[in-house]
Backbone bond lengths (Angstrom), bond angles and torsions (degrees), N, CA, C in turn:
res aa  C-N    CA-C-N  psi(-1)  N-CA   C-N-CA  omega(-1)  CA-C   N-CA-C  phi
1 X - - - 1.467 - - 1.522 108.19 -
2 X 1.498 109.84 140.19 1.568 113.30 -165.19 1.730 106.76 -80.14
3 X 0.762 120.32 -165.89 1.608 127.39 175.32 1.519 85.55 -95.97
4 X 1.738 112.82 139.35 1.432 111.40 149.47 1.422 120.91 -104.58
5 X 1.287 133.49 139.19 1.347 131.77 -145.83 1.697 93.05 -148.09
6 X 1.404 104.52 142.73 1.516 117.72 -168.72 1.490 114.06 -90.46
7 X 1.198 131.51 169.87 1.758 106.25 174.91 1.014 108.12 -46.06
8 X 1.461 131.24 -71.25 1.601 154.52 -130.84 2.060 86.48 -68.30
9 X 1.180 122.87 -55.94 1.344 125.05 169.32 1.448 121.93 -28.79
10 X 1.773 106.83 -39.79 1.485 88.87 -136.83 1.644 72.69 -124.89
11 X 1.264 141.49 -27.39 1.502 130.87 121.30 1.793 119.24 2.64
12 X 1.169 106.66 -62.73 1.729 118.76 -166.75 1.498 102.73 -76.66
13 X 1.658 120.99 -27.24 1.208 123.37 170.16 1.105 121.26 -63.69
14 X 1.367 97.06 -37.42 2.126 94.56 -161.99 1.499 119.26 -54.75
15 X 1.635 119.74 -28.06 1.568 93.25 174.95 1.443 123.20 -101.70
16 X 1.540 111.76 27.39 1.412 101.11 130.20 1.836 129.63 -108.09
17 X 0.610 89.46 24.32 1.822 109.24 -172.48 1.776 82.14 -104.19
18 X 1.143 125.77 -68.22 1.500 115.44 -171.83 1.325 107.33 -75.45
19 X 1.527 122.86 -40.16 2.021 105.16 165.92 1.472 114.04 -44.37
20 X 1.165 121.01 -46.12 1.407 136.07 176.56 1.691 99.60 -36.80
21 X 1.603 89.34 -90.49 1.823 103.63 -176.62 1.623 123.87 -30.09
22 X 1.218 102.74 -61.50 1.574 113.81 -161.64 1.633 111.16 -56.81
23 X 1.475 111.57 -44.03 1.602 112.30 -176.74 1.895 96.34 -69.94
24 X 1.222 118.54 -37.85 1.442 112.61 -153.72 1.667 82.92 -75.07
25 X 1.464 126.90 -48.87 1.714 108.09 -172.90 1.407 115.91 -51.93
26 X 1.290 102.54 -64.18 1.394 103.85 158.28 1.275 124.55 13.96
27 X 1.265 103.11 -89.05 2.060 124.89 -169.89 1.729 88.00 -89.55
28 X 0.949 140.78 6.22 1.743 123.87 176.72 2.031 82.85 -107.15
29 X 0.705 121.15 -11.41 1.455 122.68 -158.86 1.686 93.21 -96.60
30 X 1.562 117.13 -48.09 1.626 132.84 -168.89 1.942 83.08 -75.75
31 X 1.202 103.58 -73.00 1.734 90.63 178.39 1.348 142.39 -34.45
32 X 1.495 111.59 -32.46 1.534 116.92 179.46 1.484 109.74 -85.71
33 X 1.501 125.93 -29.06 1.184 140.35 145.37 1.452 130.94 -33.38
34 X 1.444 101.10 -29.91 1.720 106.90 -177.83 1.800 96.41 -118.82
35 X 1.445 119.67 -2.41 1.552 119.30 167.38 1.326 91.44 -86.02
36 X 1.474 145.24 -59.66 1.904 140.37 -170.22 1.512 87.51 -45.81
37 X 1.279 140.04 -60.58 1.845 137.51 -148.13 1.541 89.71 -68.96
38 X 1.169 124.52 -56.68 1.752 130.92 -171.64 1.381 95.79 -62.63
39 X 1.119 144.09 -62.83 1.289 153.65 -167.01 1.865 102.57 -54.18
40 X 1.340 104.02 -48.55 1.335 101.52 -160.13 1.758 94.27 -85.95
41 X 1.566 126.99 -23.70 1.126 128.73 -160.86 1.621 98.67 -91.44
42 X 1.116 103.78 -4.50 1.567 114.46 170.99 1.738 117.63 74.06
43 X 1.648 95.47 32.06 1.486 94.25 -173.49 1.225 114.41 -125.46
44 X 1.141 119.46 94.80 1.503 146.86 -150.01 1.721 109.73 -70.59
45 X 1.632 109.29 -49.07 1.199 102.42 163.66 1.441 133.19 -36.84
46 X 1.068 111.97 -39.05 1.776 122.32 -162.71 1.658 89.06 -110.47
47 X 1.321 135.37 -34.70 1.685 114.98 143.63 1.129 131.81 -54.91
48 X 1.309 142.42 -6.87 1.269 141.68 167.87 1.257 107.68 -86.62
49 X 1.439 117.44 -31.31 2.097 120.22 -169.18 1.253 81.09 -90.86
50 X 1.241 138.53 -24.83 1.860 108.86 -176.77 1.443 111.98 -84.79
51 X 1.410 114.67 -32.51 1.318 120.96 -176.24 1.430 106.26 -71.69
52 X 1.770 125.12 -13.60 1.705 112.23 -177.86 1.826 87.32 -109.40
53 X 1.648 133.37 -10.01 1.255 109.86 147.99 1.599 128.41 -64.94
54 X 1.243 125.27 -24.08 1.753 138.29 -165.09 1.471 85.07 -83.67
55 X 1.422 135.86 -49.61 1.672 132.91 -162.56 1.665 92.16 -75.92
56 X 1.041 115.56 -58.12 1.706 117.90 -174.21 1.499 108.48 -40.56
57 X 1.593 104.20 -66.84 1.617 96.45 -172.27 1.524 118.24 -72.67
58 X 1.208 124.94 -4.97 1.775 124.39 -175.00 1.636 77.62 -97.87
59 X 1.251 152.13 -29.50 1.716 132.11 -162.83 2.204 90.53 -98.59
60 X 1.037 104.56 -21.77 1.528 97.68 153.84 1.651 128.71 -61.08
61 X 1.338 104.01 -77.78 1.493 111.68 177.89 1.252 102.80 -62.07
62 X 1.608 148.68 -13.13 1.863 115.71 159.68 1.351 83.53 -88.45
63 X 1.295 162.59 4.97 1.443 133.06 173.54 2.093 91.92 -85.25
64 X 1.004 127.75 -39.25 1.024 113.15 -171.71 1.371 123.85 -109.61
65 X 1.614 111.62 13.82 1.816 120.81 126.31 1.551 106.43 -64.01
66 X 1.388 133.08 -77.40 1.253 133.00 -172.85 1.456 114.89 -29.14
67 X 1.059 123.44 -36.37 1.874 144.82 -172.46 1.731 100.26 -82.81
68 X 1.429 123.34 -17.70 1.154 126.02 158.76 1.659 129.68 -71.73
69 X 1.792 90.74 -37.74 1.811 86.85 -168.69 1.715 97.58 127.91
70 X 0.583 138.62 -28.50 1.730 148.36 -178.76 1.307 94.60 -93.94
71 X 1.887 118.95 167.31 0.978 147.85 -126.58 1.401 84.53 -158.20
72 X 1.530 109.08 123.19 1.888 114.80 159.61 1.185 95.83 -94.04
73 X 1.568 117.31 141.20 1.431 112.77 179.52 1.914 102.94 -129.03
74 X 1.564 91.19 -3.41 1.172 88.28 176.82 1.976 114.41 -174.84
75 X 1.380 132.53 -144.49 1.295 101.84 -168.46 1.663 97.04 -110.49
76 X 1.410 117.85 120.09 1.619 130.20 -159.41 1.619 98.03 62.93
77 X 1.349 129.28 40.29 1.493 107.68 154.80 2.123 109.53 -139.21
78 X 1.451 86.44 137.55 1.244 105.97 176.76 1.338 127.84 -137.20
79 X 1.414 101.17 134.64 1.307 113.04 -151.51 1.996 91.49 -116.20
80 X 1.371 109.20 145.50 1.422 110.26 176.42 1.569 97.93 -101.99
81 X 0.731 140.32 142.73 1.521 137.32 135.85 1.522 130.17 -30.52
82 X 1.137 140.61 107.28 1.378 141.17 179.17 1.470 118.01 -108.90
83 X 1.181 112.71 -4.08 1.678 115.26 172.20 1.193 115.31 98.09
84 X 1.611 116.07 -20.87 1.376 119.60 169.19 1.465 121.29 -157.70
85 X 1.628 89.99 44.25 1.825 117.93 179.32 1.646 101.68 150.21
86 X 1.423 83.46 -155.36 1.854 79.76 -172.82 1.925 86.24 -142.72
87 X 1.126 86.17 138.89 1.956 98.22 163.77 1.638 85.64 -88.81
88 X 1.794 101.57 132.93 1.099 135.04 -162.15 1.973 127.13 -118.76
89 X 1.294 119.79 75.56 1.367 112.46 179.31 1.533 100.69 -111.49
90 X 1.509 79.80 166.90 2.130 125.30 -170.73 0.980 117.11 -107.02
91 X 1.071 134.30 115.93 1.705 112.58 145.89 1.388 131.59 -35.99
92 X 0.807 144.45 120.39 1.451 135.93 0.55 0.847 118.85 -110.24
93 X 1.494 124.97 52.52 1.578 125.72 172.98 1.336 89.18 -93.82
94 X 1.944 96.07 160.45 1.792 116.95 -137.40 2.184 84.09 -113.39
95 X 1.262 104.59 -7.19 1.452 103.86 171.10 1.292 127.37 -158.24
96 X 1.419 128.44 163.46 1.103 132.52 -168.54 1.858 103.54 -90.63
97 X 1.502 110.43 106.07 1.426 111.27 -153.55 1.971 96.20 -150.21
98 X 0.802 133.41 29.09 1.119 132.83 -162.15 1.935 115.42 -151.21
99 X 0.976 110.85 109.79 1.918 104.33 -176.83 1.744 102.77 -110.58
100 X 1.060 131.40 168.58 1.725 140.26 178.97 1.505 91.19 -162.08
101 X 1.614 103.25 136.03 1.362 104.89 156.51 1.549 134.48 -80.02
102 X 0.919 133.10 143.08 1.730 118.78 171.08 1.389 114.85 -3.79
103 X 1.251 117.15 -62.68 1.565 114.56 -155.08 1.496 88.61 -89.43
104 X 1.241 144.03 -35.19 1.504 113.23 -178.14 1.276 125.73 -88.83
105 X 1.480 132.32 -8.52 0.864 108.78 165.26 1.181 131.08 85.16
106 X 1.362 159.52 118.23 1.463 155.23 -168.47 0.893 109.42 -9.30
107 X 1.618 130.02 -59.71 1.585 144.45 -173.37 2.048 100.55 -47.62
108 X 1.344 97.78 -28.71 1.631 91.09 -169.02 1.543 108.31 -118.83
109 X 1.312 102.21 37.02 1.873 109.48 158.81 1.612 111.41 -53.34
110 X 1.374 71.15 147.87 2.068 78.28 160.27 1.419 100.39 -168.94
111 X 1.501 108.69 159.20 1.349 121.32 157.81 1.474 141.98 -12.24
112 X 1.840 133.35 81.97 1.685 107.02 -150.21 1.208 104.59 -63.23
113 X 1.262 133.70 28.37 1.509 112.88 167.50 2.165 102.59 -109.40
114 X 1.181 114.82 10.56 0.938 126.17 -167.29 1.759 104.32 -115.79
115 X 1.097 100.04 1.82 1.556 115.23 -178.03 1.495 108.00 -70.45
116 X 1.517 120.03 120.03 1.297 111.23 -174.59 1.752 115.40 -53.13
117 X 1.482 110.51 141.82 1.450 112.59 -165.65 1.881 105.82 -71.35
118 X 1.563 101.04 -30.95 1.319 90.74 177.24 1.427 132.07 -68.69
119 X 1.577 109.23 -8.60 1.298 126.77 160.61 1.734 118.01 -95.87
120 X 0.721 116.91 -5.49 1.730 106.95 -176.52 1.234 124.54 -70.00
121 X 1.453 109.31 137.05 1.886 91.45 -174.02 1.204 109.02 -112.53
């Protein structure tokens, strides 16, 4: 069972959740960049060590979102738990502004002020 965490909680998280994020895209961003040159230069050796550096550092940064209290639900996305959905950020969005219930899922974000009232916590 995840941590459930209130806005104001998971608000106070985000700038280490985004110190976290931003350097690790960063260098996953410089890496996939130098896997297309290997890839395209047809040299597979040094595409295979970038592609098990790109898996290493993205299975790092959700181990050390997860080590926060938040939920990786996907690649730069973290979802907090709210008890009856999850408040929902992206890379590189600049705030935590977005809620989904269980059943929808990323596809069914919306606005937290758009969060049904009979659910809001």
């Amino acid at each position: 069972m995840s941590r459930v965490f209130t806005l104001e909680e998971a608000k106070a998280l985000m700038p280490q959740v985004k110190a976290t994020t931003g350097p690790v895209f960063e260098l996953a961003t410089s890496l996939a960049q130098e896997l297309g040159d290997a890839e395209r230069e047809g040299d597979e050796t040094r595409a295979e060590e970038l592609r098990e550096r790109v898996q290493a550092l993205v299975e790092s940064w959700a181990e050390a979102i997860r080590d926060l209290g938040p939920d990786v639900k996907g690649l730069w996305l973290v979802d907090f738990d709210s008890g009856d959905g999850y408040w929902c950020w992206a890379y590189p969005e600049e705030e935590l502004e977005h809620w989904h219930s269980y059943e929808a899922g990323f596809s069914g974000r919306m606005p937290i002020e758009a969060k049904p009232p009979a659910i809001r916590s």
